[in-house]
GUVEX-893399 format. One record per atom (N, C-alpha, C): residue in one letter; x negated, y, z. Coordinates in steps of 0.05 Angstrom, whole numbers, m for minus. Layout:
N
> a,X,Y,Z
...
REM end
This chain:
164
> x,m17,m23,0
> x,0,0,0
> x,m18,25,0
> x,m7,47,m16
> x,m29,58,m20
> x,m9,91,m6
> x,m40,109,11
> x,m26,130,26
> x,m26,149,14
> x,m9,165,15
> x,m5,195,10
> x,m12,216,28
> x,m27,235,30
> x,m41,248,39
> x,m25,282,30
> x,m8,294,59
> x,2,318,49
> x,m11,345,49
> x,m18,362,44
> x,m30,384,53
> x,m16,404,74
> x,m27,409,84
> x,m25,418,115
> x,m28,445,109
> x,m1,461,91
> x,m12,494,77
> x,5,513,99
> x,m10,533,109
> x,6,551,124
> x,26,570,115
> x,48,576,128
> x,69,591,115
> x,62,615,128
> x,72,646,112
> x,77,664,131
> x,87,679,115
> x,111,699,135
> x,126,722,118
> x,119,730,102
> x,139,736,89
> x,116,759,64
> x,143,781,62
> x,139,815,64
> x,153,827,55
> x,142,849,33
> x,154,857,16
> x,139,868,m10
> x,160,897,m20
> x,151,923,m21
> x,164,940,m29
> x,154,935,m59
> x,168,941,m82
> x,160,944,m104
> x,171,961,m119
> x,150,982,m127
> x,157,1013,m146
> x,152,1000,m181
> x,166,1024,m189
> x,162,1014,m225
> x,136,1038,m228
> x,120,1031,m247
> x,103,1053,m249
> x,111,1071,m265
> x,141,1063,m284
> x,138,1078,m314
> x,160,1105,m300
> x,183,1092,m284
> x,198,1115,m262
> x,186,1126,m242
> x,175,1113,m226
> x,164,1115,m195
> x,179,1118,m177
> x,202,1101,m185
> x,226,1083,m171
> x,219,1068,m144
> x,234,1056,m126
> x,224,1031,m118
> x,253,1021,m126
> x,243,1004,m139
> x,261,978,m153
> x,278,958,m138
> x,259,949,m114
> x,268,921,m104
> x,247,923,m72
> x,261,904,m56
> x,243,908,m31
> x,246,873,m30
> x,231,850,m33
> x,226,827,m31
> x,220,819,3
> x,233,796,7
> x,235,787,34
> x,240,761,36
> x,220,739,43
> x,216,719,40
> x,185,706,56
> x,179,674,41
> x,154,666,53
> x,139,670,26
> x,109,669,37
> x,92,668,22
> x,92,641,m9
> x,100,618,2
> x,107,595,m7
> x,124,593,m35
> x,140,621,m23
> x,174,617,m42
> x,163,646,m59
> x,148,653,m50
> x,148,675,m72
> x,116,684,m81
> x,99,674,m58
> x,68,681,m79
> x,58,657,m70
> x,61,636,m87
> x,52,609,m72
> x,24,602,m79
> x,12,619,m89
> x,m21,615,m105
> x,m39,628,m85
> x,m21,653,m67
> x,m37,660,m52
> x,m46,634,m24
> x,m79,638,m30
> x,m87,622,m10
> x,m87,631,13
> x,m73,629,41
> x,m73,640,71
> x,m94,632,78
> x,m100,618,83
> x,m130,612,85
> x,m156,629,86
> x,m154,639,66
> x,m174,656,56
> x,m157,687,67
> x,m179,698,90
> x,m163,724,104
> x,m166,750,77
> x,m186,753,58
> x,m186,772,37
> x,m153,771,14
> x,m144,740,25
> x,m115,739,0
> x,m104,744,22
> x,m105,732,44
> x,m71,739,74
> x,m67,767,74
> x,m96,782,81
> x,m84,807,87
> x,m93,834,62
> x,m82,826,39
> x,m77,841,7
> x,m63,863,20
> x,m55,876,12
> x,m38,905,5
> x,m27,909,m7
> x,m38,912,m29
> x,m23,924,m59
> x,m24,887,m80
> x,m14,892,m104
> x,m16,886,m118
> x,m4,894,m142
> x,m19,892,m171
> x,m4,914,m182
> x,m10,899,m217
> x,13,902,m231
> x,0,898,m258
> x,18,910,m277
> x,12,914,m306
> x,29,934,m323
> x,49,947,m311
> x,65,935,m303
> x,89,946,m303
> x,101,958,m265
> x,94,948,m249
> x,101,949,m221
> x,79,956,m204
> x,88,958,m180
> x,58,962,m158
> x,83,960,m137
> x,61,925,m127
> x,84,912,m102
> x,65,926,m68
> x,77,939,m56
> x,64,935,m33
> x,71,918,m6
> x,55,902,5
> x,61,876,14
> x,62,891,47
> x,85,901,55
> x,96,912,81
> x,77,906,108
> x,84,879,107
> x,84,861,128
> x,52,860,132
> x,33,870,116
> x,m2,876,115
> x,m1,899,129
> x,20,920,127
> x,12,952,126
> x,26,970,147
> x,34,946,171
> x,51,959,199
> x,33,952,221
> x,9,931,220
> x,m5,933,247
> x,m18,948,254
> x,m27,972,244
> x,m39,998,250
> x,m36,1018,243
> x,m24,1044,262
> x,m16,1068,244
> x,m40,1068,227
> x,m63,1067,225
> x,m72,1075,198
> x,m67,1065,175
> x,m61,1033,174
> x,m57,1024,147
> x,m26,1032,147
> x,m10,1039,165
> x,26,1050,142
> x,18,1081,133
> x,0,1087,149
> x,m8,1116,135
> x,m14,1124,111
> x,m33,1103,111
> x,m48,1107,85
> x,m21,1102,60
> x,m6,1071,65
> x,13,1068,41
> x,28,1094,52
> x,40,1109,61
> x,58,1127,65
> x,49,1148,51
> x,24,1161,51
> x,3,1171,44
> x,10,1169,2
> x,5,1145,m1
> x,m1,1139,m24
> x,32,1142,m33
> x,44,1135,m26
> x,80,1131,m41
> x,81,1160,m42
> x,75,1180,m19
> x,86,1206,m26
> x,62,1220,m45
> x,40,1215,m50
> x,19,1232,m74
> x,36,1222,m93
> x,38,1190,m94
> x,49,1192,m128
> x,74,1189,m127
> x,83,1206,m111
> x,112,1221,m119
> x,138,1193,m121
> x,130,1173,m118
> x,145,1154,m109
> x,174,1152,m95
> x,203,1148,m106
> x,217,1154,m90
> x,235,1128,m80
> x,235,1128,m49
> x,247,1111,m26
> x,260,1123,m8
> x,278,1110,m1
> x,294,1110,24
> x,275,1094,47
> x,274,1102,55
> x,250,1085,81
> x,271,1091,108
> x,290,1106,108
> x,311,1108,127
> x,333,1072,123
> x,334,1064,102
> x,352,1043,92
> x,340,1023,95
> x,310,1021,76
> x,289,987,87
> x,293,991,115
> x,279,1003,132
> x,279,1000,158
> x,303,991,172
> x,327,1000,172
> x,345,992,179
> x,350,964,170
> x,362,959,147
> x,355,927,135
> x,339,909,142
> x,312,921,145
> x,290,899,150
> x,294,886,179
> x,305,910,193
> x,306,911,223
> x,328,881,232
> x,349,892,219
> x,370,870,216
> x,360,847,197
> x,340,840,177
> x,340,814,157
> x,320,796,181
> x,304,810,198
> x,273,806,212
> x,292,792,231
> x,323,800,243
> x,336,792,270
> x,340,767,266
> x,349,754,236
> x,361,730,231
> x,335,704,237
> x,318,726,234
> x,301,694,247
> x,291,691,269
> x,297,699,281
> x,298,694,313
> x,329,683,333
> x,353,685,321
> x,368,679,329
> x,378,648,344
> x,388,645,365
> x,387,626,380
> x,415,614,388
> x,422,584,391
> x,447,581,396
> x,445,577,429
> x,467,569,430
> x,475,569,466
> x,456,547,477
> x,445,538,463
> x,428,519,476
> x,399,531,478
> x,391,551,465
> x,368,559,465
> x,359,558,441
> x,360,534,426
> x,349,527,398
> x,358,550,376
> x,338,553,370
> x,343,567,331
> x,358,561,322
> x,379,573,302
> x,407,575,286
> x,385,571,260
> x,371,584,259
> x,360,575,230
> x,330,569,239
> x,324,543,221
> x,299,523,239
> x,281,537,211
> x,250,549,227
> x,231,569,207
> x,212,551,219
> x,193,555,209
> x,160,548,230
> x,149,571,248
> x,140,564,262
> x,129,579,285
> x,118,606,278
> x,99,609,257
> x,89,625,244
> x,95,642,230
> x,127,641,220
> x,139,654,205
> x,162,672,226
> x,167,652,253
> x,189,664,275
> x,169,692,280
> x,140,684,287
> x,123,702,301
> x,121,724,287
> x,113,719,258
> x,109,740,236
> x,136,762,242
> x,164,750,241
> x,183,768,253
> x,188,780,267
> x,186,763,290
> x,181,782,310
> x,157,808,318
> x,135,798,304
> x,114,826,311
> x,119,838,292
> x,129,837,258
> x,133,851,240
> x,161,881,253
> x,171,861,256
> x,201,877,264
> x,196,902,295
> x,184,894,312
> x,166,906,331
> x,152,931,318
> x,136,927,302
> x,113,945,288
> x,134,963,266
> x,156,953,254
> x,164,973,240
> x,179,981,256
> x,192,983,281
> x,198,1011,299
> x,182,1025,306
> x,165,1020,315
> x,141,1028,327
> x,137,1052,303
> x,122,1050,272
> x,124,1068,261
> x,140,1085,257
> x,169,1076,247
> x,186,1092,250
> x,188,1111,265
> x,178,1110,299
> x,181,1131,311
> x,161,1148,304
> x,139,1143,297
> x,119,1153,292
> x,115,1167,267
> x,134,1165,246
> x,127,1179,217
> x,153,1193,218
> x,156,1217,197
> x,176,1231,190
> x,193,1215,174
> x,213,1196,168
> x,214,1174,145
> x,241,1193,136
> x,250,1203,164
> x,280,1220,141
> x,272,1235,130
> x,248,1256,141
> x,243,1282,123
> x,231,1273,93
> x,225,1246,90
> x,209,1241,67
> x,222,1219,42
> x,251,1212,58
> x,266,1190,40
> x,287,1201,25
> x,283,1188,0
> x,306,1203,m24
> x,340,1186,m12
> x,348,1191,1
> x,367,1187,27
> x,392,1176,4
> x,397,1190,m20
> x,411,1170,m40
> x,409,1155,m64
> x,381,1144,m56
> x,374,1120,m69
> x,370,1104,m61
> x,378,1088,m70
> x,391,1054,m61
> x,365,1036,m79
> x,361,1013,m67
> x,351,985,m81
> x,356,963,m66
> x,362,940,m83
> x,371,919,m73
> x,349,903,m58
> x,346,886,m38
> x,336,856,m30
> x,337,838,m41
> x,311,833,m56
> x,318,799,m56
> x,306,786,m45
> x,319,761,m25
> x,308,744,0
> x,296,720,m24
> x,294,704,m1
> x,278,671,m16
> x,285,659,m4
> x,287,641,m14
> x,307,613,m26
> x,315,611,10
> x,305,607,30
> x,310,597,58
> x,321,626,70
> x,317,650,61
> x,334,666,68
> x,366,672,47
> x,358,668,29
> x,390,656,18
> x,410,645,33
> x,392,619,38
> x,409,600,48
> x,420,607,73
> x,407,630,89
> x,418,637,113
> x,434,663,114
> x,435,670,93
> x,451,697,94
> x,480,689,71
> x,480,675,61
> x,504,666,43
> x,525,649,68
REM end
């Protein structure tokens, strides 16, 4: 009988603002695992875990969830969205994120998780979600958000499944 041998790959949040370059829109705010949506990226390797940007012809994704553990790195992207004139609601992600970040931590009467994540991904939520109040108090986000523009979420596949 012959064994199968699985790989033992780490999961972790991934949240992603993404602007168009040709508007300087933000398009879409991505919310999911690394797995379900940049599965090439190796975690492993801390120069791919903790990316920032990524960017090609057409878009420039910034990967959130890299750019809230230190006021200096939301500065800097905050910094950067408002030079190139970039326009966001950062009053609306925040709120959303606040509430998408709650669903994974949620607990039934027994204690146990309503929706079963890995450890790594509950954690990622909970310090993600932590860190974007934390800035929020700290940056001007109303004085600086185009307050009626809207963009959608799209979750991944395990946040689908929990929000449908």
């Amino acid at each position: 009988m012959r064994e199968t041998s699985k790989i033992n790959r780490p999961d972790n949040l991934l949240i992603a603002l993404v602007f168009s370059k040709q508007t300087g829109l933000h398009v879409t705010t991505i919310v999911g695992h690394y797995s379900e949506i940049l599965p090439d990226v190796n975690l492993l390797d801390k120069q791919q875990k903790r990316q920032k940007y990524q960017e090609d012809n057409r878009f420039i994704n910034i990967l959130l969830h890299n750019c809230v553990s230190k006021k200096k790195n939301f500065n800097e992207v905050y910094e950067f969205i408002r030079r190139e004139r970039f326009e966001i609601n950062w009053v609306t992600i925040f709120d959303q994120l606040d509430e998408i970040l709650s669903l994974y931590t949620l607990i039934n009467e027994h204690g146990k998780p309503i929706y079963p994540i890995t450890a790594s991904i509950k954690q990622d939520a909970i310090r993600v979600r932590h860190l974007l109040r934390r800035r929020r108090k700290e940056f001007d986000l109303t004085g600086t958000s185009k307050l009626n523009h809207a963009a959608p979420i799209e979750f991944g596949a395990h946040l689908r499944r929990i929000v449908s």
